[in-house]
PyMOL CGO cylinders between C-alpha atoms (Angstrom):
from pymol import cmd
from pymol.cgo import CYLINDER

trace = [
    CYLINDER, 9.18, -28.20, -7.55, 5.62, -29.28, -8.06, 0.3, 1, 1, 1, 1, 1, 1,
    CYLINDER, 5.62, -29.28, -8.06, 4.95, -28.28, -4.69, 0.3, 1, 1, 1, 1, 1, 1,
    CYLINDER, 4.95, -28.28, -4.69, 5.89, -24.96, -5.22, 0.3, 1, 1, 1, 1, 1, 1,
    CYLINDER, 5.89, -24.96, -5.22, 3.80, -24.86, -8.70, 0.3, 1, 1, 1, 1, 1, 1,
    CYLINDER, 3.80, -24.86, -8.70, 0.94, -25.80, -6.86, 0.3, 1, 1, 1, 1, 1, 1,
    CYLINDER, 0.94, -25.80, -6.86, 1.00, -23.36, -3.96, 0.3, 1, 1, 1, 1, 1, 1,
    CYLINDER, 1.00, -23.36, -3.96, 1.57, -20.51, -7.11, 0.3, 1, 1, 1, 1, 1, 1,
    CYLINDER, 1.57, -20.51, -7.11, -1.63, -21.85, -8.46, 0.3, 1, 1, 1, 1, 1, 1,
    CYLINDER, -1.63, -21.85, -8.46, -3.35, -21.39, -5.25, 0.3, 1, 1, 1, 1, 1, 1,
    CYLINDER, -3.35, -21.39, -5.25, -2.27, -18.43, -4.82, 0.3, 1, 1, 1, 1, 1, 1,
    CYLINDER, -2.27, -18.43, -4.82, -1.87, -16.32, -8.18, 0.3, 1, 1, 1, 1, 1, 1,
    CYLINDER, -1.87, -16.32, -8.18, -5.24, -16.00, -8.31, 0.3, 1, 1, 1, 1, 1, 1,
    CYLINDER, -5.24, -16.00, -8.31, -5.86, -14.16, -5.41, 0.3, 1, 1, 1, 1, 1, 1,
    CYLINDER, -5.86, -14.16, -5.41, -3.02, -11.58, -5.18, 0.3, 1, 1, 1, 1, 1, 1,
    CYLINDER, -3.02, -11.58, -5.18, -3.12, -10.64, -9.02, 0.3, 1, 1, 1, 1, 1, 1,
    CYLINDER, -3.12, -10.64, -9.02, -6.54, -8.44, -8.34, 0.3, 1, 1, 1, 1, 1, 1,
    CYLINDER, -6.54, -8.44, -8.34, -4.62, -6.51, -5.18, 0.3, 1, 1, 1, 1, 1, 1,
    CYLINDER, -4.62, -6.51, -5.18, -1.05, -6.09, -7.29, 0.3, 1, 1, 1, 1, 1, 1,
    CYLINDER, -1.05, -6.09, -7.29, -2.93, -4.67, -9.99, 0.3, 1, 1, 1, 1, 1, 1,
    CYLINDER, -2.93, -4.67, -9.99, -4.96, -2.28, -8.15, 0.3, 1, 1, 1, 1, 1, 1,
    CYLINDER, -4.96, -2.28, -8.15, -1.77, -0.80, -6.45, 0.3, 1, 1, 1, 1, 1, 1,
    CYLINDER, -1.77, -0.80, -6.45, 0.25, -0.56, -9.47, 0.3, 1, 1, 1, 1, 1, 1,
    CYLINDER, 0.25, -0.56, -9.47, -2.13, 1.33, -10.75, 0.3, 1, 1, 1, 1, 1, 1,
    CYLINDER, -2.13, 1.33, -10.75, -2.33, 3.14, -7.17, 0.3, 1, 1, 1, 1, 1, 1,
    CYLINDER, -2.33, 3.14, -7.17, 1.24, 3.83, -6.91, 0.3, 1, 1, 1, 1, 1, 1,
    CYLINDER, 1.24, 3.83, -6.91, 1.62, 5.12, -10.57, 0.3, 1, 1, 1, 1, 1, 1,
    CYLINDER, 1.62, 5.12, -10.57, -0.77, 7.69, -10.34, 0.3, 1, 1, 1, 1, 1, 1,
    CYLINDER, -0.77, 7.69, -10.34, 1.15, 8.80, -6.97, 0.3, 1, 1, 1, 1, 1, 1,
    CYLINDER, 1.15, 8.80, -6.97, 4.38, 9.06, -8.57, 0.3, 1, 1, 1, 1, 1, 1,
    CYLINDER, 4.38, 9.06, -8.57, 3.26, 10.57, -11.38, 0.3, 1, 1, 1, 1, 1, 1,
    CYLINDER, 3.26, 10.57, -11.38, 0.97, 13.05, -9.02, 0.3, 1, 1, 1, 1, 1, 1,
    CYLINDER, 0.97, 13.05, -9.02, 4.40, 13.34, -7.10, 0.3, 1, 1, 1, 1, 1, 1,
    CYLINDER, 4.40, 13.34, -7.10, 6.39, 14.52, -10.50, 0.3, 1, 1, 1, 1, 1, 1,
    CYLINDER, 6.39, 14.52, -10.50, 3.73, 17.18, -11.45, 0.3, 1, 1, 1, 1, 1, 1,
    CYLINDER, 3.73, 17.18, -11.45, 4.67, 18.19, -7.84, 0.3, 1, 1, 1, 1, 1, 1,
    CYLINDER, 4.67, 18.19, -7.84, 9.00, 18.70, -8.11, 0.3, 1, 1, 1, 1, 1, 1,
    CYLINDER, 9.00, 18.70, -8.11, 10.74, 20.96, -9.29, 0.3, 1, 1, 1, 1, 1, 1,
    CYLINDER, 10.74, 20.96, -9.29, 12.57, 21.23, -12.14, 0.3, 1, 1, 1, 1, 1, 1,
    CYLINDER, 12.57, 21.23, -12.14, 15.61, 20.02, -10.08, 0.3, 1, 1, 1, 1, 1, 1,
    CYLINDER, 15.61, 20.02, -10.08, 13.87, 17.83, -7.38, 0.3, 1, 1, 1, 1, 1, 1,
    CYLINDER, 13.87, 17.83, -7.38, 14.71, 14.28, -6.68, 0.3, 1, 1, 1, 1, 1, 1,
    CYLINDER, 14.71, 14.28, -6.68, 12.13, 11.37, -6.91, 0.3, 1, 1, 1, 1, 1, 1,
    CYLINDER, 12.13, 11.37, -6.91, 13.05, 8.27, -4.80, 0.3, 1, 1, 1, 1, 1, 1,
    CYLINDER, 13.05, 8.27, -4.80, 11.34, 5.56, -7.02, 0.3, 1, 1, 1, 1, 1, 1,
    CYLINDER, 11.34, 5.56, -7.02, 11.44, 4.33, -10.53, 0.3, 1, 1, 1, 1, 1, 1,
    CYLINDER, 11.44, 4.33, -10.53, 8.29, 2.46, -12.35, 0.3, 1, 1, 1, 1, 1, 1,
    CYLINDER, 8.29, 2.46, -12.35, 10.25, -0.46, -12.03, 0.3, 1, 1, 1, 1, 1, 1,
    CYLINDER, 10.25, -0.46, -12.03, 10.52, 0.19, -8.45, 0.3, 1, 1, 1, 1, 1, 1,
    CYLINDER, 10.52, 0.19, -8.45, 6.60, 0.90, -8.05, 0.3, 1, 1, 1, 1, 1, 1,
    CYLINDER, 6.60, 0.90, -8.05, 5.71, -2.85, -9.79, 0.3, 1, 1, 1, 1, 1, 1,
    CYLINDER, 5.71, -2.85, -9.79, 8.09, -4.32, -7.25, 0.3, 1, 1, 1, 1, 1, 1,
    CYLINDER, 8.09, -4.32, -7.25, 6.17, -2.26, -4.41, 0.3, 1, 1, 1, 1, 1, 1,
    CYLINDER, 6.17, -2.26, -4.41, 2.67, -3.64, -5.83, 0.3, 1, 1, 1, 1, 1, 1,
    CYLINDER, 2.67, -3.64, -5.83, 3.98, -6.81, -5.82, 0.3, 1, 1, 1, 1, 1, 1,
    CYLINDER, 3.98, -6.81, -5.82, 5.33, -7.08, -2.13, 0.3, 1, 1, 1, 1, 1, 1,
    CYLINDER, 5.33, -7.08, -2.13, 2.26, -5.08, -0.82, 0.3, 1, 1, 1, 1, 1, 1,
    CYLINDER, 2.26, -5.08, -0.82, 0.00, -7.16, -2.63, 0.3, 1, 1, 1, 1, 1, 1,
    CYLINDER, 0.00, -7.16, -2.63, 0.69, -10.58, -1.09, 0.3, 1, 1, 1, 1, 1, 1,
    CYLINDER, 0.69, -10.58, -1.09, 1.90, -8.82, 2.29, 0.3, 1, 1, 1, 1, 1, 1,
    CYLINDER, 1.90, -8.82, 2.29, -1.96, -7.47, 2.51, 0.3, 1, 1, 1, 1, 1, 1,
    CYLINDER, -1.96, -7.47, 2.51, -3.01, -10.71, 1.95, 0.3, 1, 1, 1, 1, 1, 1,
    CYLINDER, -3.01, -10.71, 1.95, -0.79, -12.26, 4.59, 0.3, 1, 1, 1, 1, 1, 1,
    CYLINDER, -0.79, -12.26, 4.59, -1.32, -9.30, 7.27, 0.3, 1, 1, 1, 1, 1, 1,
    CYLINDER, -1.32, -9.30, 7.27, -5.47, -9.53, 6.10, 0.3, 1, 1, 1, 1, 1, 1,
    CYLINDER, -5.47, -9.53, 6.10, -5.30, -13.42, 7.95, 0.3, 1, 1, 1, 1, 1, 1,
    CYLINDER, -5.30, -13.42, 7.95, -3.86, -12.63, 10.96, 0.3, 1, 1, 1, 1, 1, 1,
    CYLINDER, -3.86, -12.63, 10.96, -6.50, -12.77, 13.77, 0.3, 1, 1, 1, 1, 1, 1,
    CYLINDER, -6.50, -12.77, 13.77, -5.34, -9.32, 14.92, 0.3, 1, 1, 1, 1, 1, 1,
    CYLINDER, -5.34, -9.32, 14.92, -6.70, -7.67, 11.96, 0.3, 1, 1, 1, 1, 1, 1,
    CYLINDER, -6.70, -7.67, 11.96, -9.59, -8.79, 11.45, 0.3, 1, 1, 1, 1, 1, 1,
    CYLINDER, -9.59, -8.79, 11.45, -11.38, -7.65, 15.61, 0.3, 1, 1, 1, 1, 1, 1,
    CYLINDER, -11.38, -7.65, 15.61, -15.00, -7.33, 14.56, 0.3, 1, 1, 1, 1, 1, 1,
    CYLINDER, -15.00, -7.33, 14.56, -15.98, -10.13, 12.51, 0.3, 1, 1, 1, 1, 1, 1,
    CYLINDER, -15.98, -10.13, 12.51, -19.62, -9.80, 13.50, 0.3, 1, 1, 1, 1, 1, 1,
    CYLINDER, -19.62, -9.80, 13.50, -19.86, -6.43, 13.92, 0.3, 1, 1, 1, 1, 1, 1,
    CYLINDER, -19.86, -6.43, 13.92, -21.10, -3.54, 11.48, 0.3, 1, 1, 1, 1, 1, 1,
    CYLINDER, -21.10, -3.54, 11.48, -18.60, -3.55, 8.63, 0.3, 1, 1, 1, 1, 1, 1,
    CYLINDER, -18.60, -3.55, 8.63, -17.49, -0.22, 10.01, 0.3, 1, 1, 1, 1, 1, 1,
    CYLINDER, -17.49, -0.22, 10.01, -15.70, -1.85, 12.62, 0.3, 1, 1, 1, 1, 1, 1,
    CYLINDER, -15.70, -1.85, 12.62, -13.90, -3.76, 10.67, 0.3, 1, 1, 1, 1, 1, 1,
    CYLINDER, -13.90, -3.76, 10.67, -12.98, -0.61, 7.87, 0.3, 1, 1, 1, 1, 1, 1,
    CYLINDER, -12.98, -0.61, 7.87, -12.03, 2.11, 10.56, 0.3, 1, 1, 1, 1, 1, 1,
    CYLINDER, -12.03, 2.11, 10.56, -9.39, -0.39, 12.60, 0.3, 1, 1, 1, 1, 1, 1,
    CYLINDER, -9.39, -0.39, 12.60, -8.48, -1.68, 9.51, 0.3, 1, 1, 1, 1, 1, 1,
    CYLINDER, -8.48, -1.68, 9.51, -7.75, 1.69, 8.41, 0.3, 1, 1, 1, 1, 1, 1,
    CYLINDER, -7.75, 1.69, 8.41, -6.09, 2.85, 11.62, 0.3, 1, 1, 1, 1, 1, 1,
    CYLINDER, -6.09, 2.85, 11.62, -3.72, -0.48, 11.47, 0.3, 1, 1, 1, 1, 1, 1,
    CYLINDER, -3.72, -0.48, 11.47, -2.68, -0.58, 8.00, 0.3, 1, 1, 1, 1, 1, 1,
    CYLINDER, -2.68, -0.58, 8.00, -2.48, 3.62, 7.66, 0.3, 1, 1, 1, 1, 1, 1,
    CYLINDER, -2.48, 3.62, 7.66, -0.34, 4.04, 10.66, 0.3, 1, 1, 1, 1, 1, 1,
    CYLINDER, -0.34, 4.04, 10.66, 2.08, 0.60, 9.09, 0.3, 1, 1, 1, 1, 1, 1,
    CYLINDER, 2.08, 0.60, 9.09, 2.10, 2.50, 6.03, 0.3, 1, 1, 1, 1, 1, 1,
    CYLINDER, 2.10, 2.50, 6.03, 3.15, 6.03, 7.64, 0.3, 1, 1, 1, 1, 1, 1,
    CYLINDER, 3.15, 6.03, 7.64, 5.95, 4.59, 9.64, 0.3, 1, 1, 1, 1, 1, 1,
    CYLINDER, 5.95, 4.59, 9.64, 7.51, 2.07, 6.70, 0.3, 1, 1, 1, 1, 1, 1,
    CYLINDER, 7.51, 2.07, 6.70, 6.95, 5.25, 4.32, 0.3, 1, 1, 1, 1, 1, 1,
    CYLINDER, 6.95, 5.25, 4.32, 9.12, 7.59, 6.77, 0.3, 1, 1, 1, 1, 1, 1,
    CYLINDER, 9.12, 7.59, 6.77, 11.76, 4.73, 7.28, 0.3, 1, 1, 1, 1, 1, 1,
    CYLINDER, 11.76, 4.73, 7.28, 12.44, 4.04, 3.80, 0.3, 1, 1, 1, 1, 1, 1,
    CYLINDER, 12.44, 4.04, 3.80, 12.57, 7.88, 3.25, 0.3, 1, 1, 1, 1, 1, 1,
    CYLINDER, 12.57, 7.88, 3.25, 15.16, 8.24, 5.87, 0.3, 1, 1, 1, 1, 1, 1,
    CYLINDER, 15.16, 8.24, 5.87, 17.09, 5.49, 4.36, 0.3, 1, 1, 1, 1, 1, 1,
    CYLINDER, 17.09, 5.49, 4.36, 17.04, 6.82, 1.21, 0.3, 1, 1, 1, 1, 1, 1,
    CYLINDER, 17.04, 6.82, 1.21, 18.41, 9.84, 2.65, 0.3, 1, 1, 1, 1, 1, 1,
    CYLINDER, 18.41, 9.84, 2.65, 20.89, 8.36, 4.23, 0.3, 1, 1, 1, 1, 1, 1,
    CYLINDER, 20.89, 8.36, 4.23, 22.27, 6.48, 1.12, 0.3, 1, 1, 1, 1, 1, 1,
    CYLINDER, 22.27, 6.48, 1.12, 22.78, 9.88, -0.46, 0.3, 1, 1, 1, 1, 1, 1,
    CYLINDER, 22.78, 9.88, -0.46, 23.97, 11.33, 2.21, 0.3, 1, 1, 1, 1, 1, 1,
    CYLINDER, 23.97, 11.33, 2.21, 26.07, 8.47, 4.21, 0.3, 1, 1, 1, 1, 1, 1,
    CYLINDER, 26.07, 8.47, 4.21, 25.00, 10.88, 7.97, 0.3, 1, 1, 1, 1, 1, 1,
    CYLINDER, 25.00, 10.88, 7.97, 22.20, 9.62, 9.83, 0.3, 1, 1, 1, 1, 1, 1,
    CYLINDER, 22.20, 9.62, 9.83, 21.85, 12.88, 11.46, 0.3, 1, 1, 1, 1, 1, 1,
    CYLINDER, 21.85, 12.88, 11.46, 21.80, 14.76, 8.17, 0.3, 1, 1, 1, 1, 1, 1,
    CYLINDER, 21.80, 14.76, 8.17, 19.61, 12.15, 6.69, 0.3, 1, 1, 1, 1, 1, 1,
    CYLINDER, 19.61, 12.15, 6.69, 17.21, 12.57, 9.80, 0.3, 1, 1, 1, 1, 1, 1,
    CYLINDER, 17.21, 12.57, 9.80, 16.58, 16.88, 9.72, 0.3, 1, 1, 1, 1, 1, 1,
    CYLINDER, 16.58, 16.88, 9.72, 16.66, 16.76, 5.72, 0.3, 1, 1, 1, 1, 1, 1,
    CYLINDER, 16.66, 16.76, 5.72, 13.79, 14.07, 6.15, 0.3, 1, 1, 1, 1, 1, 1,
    CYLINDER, 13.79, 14.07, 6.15, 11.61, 16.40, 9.16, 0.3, 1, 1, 1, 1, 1, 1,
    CYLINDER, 11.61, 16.40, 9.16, 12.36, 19.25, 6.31, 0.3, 1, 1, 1, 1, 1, 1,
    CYLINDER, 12.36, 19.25, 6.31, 10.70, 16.69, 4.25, 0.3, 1, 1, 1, 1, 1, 1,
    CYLINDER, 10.70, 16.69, 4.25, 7.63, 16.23, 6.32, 0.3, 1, 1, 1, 1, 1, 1,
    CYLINDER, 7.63, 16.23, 6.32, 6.38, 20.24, 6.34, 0.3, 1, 1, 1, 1, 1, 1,
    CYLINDER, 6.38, 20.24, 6.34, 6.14, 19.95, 2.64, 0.3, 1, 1, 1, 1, 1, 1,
    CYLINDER, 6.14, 19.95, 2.64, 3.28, 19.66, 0.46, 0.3, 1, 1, 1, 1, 1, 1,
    CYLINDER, 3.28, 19.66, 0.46, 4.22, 17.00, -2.15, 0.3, 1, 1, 1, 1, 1, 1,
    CYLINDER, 4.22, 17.00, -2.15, 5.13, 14.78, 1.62, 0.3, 1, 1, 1, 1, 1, 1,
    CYLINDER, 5.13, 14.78, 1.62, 1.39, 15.36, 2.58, 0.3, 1, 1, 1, 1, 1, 1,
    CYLINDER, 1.39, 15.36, 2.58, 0.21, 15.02, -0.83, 0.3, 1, 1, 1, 1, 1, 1,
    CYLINDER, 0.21, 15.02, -0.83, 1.40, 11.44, -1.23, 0.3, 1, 1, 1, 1, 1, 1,
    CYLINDER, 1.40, 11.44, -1.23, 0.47, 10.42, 2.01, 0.3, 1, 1, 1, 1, 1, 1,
    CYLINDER, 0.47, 10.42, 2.01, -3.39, 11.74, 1.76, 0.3, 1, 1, 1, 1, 1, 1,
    CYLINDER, -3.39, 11.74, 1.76, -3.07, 9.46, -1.58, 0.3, 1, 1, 1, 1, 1, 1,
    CYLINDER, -3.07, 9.46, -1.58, -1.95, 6.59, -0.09, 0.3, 1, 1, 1, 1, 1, 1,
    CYLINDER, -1.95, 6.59, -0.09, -4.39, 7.19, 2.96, 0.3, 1, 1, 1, 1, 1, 1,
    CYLINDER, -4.39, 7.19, 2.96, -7.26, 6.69, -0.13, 0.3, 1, 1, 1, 1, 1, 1,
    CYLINDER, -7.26, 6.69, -0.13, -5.90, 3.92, -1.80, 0.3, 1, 1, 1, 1, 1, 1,
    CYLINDER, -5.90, 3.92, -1.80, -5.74, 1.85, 1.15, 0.3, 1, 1, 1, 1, 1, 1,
    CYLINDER, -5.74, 1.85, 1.15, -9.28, 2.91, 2.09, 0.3, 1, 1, 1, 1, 1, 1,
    CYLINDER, -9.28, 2.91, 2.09, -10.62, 2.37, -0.82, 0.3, 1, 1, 1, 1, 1, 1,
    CYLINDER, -10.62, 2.37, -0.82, -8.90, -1.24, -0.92, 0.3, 1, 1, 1, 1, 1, 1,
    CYLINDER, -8.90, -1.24, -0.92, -9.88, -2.27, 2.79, 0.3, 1, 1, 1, 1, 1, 1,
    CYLINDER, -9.88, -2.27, 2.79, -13.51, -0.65, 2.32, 0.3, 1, 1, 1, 1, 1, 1,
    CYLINDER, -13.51, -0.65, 2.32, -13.85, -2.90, -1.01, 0.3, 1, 1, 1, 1, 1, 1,
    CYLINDER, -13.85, -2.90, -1.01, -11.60, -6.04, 0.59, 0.3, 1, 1, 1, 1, 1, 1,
    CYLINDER, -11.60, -6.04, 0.59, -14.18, -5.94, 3.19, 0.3, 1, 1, 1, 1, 1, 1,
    CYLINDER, -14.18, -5.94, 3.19, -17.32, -6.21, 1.13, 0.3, 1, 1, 1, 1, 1, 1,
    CYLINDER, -17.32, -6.21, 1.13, -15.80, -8.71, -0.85, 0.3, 1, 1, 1, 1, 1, 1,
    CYLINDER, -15.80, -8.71, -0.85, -15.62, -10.63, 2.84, 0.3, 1, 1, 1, 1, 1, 1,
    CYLINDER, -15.62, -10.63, 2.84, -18.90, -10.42, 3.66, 0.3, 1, 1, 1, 1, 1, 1,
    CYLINDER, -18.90, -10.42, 3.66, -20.45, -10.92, 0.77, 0.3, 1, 1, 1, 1, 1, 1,
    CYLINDER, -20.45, -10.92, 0.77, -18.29, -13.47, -0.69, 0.3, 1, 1, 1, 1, 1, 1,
    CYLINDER, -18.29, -13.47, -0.69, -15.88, -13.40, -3.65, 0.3, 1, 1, 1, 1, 1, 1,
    CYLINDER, -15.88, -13.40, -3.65, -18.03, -15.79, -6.18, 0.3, 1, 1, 1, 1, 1, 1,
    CYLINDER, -18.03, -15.79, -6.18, -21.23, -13.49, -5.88, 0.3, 1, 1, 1, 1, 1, 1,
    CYLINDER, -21.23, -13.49, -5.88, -18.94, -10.27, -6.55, 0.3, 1, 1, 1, 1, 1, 1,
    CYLINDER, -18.94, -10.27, -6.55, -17.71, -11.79, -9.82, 0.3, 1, 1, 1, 1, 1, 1,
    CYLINDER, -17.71, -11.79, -9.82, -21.62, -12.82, -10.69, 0.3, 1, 1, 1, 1, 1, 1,
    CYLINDER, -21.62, -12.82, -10.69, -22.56, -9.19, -9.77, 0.3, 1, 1, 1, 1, 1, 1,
    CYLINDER, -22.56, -9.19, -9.77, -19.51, -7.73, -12.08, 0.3, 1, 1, 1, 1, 1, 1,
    CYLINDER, -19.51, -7.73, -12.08, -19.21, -10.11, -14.44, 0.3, 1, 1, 1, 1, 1, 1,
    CYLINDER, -19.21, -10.11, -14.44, -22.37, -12.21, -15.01, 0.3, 1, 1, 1, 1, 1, 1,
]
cmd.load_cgo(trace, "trace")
């Protein structure tokens, strides 16, 4: 037990900045999402769902940012580091987004081949591409910004922003 209190402690700190950012993130998509439907249409997620998604995604980025994979071009231009960042974490984020889509589909539907064609209806749609060029940006903007925070070191961003 006071193992596990002090592994939170360790911890908290550095995933509360990332699960606040994408609640924010993922609000504005869903509520960019319902200006989108129709009258009728049928959104996926709740509010409550999007906190749990900023949660998991927040320490998951955290996790998947320490894996040597991810991080190629340590002494490179930061570029390096932001583009196959992007390219990794953008084409993780396509294929979960599609599979949870299908699922979804699937558990109102209970046919995976009916599940499958609604969801490649799905994909020739605007609000699809909509939320995905919004979720392209937010992960930019998050690796572009996780980046400099690398380089130039956590304790000197918070004298820069906060004195």
């Amino acid at each position: 037990m006071f193992q596990g209190l002090k592994w939170l402690r360790k911890e908290l700190p550095q995933v509360i900045p990332a699960i606040i950012y994408f609640w924010i993130a993922f609000v504005l998509i869903y509520f960019t999402s319902g200006l989108m439907c129709r009258p009728t249409g049928f959104r996926y997620f709740t509010y409550f769902s999007i906190t749990i998604s900023a949660l998991v995604i927040g320490k998951v980025l955290i996790v998947i940012n320490a894996l040597p994979f991810v991080n190629l071009f340590p002494n490179k231009p930061l570029i390096y580091n932001i583009v196959w960042k992007s390219i990794v974490y953008n084409i993780s984020i396509f294929l979960v987004w599609n599979i949870d889509n299908i699922l979804h589909l699937y558990h109102q539907s209970h046919d995976w081949m009916i599940a499958y064609q609604f969801h490649l209806d799905e994909l020739g749609t605007p609000e699809f591409w909509t939320c995905e060029l919004w979720l392209l940006m937010v992960f930019f903007i998050f690796i572009v910004f996780n980046e400099f925070a690398r380089v130039v070191g956590r304790d000197k961003i918070k004298q820069m922003l906060f004195g």
